[in-house]
ROKOLSE-465937 format. One record per residue: residue in three letters; z, x, y of N, C-alpha, C, O, CB in turn. Coordinates in steps of 0.001 Angstrom, whole numbers, plus 524288, in hexadecimal, padded with zeros to 5 digits. Glycine has a CB too. Example, Ala and Ser with C-alpha at 12.3 -4.5 7.8 and 13.67 -1.06 7.14 Angstrom:
2
ALA81E78833867E9C681E788300C7EE6C81E78833907F31C821118379C7F3098235682C2C7EE87 SER81BA8832327F73681BE4835667FBDC81EBE832648001E81F6783461804728165D837047FDAA 
# end
This chain:
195
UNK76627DD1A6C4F2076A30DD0E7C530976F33DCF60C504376F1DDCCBCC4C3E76892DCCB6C571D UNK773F5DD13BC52AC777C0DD172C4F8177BD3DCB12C515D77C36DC89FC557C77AA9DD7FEC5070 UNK77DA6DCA86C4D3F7829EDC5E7C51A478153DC089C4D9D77E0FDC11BC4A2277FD8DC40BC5B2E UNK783EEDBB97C4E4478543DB941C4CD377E9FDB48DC4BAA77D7EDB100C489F78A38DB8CFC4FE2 UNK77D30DB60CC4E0377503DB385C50BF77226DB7E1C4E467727BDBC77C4FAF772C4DB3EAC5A0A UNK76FBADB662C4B0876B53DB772C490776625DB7A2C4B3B763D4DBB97C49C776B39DB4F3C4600 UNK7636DDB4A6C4E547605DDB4AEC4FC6759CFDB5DAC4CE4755B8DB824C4DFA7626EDB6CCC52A8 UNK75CDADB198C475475ABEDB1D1C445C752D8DB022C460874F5CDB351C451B75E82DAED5C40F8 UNK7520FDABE5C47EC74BE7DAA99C48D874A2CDAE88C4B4874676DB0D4C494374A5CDA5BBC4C01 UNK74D12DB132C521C748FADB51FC53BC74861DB97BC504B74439DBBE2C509774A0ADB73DC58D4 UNK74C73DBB41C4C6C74B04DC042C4A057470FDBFB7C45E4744FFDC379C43B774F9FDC2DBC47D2 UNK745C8DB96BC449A7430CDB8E6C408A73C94DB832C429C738ABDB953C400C74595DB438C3D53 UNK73CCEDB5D6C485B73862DB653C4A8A7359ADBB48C4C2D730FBDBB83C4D7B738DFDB3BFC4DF5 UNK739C2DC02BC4BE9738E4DC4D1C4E25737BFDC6C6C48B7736BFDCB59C49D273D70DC77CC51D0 UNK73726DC670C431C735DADC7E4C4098730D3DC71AC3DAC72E26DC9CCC3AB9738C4DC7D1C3F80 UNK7309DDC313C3F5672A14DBF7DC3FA172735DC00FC430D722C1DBEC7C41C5729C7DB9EFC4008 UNK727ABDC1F0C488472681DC3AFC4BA57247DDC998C4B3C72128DCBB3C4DFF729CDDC27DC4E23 UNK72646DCAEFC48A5726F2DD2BCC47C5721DBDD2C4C43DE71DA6DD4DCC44E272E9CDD617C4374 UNK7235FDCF89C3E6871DD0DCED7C3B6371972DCE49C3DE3715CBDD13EC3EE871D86DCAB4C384F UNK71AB9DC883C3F06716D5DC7ADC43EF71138DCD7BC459D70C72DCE09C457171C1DDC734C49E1 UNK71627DD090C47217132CDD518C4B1970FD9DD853C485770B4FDD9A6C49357170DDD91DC4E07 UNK713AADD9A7C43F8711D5DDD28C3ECD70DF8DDB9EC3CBF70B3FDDE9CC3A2671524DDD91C3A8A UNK70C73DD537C3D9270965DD2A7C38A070324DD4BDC3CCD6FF5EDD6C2C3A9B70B18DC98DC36E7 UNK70337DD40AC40F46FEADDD4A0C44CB6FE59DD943C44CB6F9C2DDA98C443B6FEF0DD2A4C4A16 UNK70235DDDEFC4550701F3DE24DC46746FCE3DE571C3F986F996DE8ECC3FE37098CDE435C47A1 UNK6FE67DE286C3B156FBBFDE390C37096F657DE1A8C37706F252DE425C368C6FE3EDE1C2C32EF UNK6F6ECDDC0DC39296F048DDA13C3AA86EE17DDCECC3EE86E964DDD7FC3E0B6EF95DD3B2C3CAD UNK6EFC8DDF7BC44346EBEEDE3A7C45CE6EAC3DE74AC42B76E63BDE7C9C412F6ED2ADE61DC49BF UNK6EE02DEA03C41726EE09DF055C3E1A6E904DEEA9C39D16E561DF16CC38516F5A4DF250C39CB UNK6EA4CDE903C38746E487DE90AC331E6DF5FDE903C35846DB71DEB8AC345F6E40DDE2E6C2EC1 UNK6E09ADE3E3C3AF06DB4CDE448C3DBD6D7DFDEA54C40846D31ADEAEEC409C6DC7FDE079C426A UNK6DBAFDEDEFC42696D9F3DF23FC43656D8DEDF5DCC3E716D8D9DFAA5C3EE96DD42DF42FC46DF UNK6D7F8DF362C39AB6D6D6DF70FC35D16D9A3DFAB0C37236D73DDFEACC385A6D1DEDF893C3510 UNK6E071DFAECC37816E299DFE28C34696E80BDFB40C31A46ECC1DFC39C31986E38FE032FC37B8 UNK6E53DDF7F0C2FD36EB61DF4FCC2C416E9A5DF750C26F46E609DFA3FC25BE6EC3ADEC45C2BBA UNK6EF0FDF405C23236ED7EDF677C1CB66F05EDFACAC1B286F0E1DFC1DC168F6E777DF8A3C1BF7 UNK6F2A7DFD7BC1FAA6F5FEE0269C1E416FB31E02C2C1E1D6FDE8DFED0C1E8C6F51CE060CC212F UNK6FD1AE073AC1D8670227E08A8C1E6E70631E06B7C23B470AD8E05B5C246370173E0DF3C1E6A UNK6FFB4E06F5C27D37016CE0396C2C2E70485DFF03C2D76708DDDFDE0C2F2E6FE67E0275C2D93 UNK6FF72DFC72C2B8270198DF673C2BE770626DF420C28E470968DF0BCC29E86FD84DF310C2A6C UNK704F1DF801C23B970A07DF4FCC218D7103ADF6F0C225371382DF4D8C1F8070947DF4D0C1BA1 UNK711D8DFAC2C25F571657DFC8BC29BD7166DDF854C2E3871AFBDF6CBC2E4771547E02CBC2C50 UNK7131ADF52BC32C271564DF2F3C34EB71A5EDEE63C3322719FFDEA8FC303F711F1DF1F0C3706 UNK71D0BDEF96C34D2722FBDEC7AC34E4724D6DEAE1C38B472450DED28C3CE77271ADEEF0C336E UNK728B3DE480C37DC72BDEDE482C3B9772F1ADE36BC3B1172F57DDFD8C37DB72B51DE30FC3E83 UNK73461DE52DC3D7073A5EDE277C3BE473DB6DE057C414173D49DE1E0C45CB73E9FDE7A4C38A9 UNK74146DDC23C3EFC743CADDB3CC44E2748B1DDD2AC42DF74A61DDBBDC3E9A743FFDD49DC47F1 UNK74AE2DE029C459D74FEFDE1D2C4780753EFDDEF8C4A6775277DDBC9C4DB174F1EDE55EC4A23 UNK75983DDFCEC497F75D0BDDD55C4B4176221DE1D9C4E5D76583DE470C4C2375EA1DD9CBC4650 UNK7610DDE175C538776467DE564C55C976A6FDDFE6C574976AC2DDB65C55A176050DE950C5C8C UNK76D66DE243C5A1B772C3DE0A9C5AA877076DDBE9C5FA7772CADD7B5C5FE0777DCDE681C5C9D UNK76CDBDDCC1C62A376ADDDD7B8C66AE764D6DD827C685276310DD82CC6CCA76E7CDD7C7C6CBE UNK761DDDD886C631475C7CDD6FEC6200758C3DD790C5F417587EDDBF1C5D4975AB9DD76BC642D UNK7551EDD462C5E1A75237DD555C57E074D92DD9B5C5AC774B4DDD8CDC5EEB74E9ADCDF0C5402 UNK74CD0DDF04C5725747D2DE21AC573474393DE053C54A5744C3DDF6BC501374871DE6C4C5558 UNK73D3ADDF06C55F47396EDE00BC514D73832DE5A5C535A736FCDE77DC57A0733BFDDB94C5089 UNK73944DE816C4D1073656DED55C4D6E73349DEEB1C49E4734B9DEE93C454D7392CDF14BC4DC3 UNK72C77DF0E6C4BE27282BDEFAAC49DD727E2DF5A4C473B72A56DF8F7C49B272399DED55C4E06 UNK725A9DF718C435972597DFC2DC3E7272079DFD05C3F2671D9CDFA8AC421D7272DDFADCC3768 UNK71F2DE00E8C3C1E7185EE023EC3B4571999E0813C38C471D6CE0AE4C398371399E028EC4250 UNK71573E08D5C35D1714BFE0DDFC35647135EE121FC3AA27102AE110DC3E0F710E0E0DCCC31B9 UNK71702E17DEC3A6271616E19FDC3F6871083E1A6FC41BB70FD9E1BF5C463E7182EE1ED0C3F4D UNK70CD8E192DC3ECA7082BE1C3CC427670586E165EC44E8701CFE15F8C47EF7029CE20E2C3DED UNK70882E1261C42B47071CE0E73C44AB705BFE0C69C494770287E091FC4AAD70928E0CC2C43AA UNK70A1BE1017C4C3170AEEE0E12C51CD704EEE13A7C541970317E12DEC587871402E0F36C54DD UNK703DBE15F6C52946FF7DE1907C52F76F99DE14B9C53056F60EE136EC55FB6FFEAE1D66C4DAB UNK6FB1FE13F9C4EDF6F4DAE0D8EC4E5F6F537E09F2C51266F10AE07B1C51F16F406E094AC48DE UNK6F93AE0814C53696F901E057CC57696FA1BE06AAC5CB56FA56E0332C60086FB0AE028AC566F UNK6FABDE0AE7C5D9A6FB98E0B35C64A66F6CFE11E5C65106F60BE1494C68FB705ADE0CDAC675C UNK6F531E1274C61246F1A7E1845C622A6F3BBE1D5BC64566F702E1DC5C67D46ED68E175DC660F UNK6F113E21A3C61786F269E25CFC640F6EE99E2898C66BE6EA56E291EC64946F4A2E28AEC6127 UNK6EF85E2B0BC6C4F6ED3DE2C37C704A6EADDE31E7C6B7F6ED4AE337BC67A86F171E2CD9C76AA UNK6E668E338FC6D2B6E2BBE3955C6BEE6E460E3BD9C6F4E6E651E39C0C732C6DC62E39B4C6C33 UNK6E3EEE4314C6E916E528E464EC718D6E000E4769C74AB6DFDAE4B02C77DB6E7A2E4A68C6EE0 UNK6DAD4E4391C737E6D763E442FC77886D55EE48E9C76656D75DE4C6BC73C76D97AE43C6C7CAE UNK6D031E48C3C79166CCA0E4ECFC771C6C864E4DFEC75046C77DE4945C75266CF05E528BC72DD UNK6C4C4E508EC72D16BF1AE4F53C72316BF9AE5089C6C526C26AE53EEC6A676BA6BE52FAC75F2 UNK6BBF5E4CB8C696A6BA62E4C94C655E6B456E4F46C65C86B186E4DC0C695F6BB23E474CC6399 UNK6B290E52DDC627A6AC45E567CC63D06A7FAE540BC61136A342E540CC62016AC02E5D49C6170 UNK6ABC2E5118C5C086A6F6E4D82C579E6A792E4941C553E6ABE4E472DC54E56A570E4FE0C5305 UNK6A410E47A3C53966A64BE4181C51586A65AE3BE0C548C6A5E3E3B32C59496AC58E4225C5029 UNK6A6F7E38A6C510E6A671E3427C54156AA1CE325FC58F76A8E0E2EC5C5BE66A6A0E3086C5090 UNK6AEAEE3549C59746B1F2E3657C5C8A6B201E3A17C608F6B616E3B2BC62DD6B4DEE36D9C5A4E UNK6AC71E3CD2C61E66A9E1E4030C63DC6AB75E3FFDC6B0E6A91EE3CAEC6DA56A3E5E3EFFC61CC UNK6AEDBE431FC6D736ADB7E42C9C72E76B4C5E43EFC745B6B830E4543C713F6AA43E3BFDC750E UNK6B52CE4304C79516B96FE459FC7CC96BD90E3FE9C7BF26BB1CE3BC7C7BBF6B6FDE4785C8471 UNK6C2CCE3F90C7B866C700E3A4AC7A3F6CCA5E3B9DC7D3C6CE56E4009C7C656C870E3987C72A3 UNK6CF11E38F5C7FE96D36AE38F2C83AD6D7BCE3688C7D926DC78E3757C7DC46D22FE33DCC8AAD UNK6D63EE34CDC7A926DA89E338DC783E6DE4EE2F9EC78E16E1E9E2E96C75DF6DC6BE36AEC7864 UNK6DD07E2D35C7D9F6E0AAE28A9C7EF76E0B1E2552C7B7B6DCEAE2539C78826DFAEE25FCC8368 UNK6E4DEE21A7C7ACE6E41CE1CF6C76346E89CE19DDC76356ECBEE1BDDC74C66E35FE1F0EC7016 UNK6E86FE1484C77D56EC6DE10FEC798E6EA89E0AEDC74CF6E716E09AFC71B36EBA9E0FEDC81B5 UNK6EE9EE0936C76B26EEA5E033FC73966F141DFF0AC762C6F3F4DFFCEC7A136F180E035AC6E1F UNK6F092DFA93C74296F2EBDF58DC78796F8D9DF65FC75B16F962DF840C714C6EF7CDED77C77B3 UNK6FD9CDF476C795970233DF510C774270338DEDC5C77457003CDEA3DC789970687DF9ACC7B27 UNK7089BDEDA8C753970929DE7D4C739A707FCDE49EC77D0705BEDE069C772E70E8EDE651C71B1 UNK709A2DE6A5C7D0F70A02DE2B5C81FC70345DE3BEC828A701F0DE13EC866D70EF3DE4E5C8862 UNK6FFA3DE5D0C80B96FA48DE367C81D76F9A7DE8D9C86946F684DE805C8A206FA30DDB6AC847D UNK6FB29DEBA6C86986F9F8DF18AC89DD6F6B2DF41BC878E6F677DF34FC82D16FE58DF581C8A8D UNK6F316DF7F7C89CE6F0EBDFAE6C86F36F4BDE0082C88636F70DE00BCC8C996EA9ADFAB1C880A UNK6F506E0419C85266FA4DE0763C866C6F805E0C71C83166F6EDE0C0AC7E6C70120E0454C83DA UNK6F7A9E0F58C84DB6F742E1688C83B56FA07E1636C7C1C6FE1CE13EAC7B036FDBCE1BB8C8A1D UNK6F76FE1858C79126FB94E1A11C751A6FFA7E1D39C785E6FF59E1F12C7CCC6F906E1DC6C702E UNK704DFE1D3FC738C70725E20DBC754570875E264DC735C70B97E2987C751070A28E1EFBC7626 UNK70449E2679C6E3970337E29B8C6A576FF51E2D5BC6C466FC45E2BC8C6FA5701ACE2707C65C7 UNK6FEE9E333EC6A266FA61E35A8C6AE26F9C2E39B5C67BA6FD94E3C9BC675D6F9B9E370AC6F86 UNK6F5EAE3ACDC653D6F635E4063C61656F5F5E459CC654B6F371E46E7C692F6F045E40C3C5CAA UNK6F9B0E47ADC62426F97AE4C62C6373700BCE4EE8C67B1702ACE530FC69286F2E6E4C45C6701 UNK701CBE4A3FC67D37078DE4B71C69F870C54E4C27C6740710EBE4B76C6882708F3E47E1C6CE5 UNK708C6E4EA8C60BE70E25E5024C5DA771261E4C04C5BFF71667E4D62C59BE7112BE53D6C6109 UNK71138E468BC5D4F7161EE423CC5B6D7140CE40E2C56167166CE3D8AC5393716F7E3C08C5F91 UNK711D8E4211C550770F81E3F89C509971111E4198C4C79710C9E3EE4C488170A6AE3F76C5071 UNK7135BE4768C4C0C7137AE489EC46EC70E96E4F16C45DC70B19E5061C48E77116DE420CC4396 UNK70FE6E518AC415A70BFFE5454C426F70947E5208C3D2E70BD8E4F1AC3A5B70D10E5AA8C436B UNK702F3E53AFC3BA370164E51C8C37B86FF53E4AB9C385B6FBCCE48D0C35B5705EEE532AC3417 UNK701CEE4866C3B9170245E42DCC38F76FCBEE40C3C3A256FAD9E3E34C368B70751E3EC9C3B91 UNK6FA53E4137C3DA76F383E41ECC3D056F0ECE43ADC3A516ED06E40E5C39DE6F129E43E0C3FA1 UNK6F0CFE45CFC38D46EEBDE4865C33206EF9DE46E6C2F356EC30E467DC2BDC6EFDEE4CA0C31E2 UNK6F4FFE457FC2E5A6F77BE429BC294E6F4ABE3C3AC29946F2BBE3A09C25C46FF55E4265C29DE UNK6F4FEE39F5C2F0B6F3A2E34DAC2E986EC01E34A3C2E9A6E9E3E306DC2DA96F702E318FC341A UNK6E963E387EC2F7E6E34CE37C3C2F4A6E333E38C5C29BA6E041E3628C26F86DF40E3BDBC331C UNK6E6B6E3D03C275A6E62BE3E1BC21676E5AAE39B9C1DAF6E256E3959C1A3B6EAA2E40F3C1F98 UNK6E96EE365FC1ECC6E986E30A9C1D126E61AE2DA0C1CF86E4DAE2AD7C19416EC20E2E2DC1F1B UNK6E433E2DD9C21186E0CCE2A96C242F6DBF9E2C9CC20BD6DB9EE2ABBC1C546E0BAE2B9DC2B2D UNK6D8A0E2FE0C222D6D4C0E3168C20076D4F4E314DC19826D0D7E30B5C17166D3F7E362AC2252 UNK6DABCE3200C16566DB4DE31BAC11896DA12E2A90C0F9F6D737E291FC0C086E158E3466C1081 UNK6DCB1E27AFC12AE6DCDEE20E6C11216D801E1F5AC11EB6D6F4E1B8DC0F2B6E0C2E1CC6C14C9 UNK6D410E20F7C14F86D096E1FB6C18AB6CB8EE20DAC137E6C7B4E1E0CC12D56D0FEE23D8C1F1A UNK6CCE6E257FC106E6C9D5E2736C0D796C2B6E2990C119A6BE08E289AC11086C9D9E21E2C08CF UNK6C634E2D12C15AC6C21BE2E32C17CE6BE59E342FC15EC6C1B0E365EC133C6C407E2DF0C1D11 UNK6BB56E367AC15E06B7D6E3964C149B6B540E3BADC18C46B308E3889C1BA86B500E3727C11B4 UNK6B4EBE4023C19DE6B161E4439C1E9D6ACD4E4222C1C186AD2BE40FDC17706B1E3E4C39C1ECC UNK6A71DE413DC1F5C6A297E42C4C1DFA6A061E47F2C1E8269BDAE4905C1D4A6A007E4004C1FE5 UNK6A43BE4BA9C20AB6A56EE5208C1FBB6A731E5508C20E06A607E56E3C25286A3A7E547AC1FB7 UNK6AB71E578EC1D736AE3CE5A5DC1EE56B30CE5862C1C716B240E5517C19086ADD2E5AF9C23E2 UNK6B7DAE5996C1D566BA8AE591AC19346C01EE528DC1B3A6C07BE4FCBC1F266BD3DE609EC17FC UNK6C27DE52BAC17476C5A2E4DD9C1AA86C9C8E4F9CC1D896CBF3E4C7BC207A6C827E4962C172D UNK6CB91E54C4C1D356CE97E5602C21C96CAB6E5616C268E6CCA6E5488C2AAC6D194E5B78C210D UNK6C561E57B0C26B66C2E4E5870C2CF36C3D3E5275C2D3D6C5D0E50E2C31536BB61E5B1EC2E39 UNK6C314E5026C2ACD6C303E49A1C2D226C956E49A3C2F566CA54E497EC340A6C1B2E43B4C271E UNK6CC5EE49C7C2C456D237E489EC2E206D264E4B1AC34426D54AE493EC379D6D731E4BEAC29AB UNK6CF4EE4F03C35196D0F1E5162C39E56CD1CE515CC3DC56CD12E5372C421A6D28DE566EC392E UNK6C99FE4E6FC3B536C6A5E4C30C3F756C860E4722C416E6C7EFE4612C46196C191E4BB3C3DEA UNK6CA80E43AEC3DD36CC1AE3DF0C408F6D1E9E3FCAC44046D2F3E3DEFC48546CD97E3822C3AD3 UNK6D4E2E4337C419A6DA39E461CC44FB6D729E47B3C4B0E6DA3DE472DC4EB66DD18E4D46C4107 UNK6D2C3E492BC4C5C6D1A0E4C70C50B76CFF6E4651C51FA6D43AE44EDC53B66CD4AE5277C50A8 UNK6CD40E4271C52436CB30E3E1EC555E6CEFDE3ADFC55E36CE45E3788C59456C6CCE3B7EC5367 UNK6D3E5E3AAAC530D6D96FE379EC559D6DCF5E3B08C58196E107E397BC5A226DD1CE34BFC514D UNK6DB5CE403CC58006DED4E434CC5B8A6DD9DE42DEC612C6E0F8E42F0C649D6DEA7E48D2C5A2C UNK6D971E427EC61CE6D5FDE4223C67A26D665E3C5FC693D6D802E3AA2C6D6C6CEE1E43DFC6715 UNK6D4E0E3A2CC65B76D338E3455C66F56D794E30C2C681D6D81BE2E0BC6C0C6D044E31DAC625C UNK6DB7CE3140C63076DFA2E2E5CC62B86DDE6E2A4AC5EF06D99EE29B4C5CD56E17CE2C7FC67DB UNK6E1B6E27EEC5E9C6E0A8E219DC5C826E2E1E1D52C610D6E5C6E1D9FC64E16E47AE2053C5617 UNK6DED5E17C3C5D856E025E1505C625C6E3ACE10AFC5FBF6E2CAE0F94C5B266DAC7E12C0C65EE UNK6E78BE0E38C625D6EB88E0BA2C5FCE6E95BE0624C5E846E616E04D2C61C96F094E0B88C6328 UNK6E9EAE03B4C5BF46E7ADDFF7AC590A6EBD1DF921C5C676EA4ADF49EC5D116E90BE012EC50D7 UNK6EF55DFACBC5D4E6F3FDDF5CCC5FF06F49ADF211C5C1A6F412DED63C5D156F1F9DF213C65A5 UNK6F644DF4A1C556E6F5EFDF025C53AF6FC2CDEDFCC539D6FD31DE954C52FD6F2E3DF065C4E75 UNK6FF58DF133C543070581DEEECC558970538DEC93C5B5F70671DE7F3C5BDB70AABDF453C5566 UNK70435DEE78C5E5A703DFDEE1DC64F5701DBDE9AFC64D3704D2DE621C662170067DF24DC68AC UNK6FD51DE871C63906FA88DE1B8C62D16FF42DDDC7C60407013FDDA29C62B66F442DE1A0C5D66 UNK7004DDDEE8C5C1270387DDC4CC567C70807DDB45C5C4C706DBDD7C5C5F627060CDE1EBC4EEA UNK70C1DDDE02C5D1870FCFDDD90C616370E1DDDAE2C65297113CDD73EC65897115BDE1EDC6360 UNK70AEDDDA71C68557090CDD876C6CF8707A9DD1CAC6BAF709C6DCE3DC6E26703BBDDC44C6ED7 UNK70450DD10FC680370547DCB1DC666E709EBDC992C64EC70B1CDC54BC66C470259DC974C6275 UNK70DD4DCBF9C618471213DC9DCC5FA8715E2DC8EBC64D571937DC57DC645271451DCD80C5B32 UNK715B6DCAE2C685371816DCC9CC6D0B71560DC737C705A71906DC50BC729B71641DD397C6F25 UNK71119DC4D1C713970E7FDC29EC73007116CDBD16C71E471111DB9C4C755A70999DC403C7181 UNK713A5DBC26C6E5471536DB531C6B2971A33DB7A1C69F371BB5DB509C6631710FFDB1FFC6446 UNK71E29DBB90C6B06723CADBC5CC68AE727DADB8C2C6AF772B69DB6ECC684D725C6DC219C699E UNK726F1DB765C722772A86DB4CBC745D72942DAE90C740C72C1BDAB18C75C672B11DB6EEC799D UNK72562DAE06C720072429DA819C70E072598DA641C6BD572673DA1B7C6A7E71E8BDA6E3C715B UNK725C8DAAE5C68D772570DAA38C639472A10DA915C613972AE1DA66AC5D4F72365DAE33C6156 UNK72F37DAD13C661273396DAD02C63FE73721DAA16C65B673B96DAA7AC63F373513DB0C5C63C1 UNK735D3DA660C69B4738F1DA2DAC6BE673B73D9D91C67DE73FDAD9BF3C68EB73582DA103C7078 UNK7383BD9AF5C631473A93D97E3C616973DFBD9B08C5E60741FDD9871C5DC3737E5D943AC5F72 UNK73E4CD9E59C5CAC7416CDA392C59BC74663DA2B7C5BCC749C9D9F8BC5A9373F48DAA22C5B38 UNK7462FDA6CBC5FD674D03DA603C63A974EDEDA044C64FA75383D9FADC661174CC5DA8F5C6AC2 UNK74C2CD9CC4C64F674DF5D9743C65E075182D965FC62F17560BD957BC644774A85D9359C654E UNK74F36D9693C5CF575029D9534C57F2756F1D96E6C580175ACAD9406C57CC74BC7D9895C5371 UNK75686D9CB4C585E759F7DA05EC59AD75EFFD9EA3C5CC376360D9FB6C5B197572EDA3FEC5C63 UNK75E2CD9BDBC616D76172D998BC648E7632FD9573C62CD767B0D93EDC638875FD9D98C6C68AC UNK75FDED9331C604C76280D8DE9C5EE876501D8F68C5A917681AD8BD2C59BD75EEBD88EBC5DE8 UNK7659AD9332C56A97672FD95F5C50E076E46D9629C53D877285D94CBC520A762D8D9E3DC4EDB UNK76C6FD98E5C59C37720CD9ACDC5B6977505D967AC5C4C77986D963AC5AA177251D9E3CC6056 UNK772CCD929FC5F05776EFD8CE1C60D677959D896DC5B5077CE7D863BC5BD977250D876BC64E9 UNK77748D8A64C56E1778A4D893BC512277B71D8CEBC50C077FF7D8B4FC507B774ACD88E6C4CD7 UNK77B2ED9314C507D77E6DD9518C4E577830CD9554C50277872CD961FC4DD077D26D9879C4D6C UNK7820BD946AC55997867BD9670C57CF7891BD8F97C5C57789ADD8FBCC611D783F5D9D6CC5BF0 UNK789F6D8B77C597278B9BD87ECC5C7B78F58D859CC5FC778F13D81C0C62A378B36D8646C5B04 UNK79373D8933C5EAC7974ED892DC62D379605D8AE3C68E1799BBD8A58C6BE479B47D8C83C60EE UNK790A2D8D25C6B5579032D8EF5C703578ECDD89E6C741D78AB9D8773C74CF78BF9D937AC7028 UNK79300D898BC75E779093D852AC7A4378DB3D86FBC7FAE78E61D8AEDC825879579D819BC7C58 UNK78A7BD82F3C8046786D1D8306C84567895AD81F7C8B3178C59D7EAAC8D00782A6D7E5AC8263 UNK7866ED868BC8D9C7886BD8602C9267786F2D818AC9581788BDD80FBC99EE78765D8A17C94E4 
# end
């Protein structure tokens, strides 16, 4: 915020606050066995300073927001495998306010990119150090591609959780903050008399 007031404690509480979110948002991602990656170590947060108010704005790697809110399957029957039978594909996650809420993602509607399923199971199956028990490792690649195409994935809420507690203690949290703040202003600024 621009001007003569700093507003130095809330921006400093809003930056401790932001960790805060990030720091939980990493302890789900590990608890759901998928921390350790490229993932976790992209969540970020920064506070911003516009002309009349501080932003926290939270980072991640793009597919991030994929692991945590899920992407809907295009639904359809799988013929074999342990994934064996007919799937609607639906696939939702709790959002910060504690909703359970539809992804808003879905394969197969072309936003994604072309390739980038393939590129990301390629990976996947490469880090994973996985192995067909037969047949080759592309049939595998395109066999796990056909059971998240149908199925979907299901979103994990590990930002949506991380947000929702931090969100839970922010207006309690930040009240001796702006106090501080107010009283910073009646020092800085002592010529204002009281009505």
């Amino acid at each position: 915020m621009a001007g003569a007031f700093e507003y130095k404690h809330l921006k400093n509480f809003l930056k401790i606050w932001g960790n805060e979110v990030v720091n939980e948002a990493k302890k789900r991602l590990n608890s759901a066995g998928k921390g350790g990656g490229d993932l976790e170590k992209s969540i970020k947060s920064e506070v911003k300073a516009t002309t009349d108010a501080f932003l926290v704005e939270f980072s991640m790697a793009n597919y991030g927001t994929f692991v945590d809110k899920g992407v809907k399957g295009a639904g359809g029957e799988i013929k074999t495998g342990e994934f064996k039978g007919n799937w609607g594909g639906r696939r939702w996650f709790m959002n910060y306010k504690g909703k359970r809420q539809d992804s808003p993602y879905q394969f197969g509607t072309g936003s994604g990119g072309t390739g980038g399923m393939r590129t990301g199971i390629e990976a996947f199956v490469k880090k994973k150090g996985l192995t067909p028990t037969k047949g080759t490792v592309r049939g595998l690649e395109i066999a796990i591609m056909k059971v998240l195409w149908v199925k979907g994935i299901h979103g994990i809420g590990f930002f949506q959780n991380s947000l929702m507690v931090g969100l839970s203690s922010f207006k309690l949290d930040m009240a001796p903050e702006v106090k501080e703040d107010i009283i910073d202003t009646l020092v800085t600024f002592p010529n204002i008399t009281r009505a």
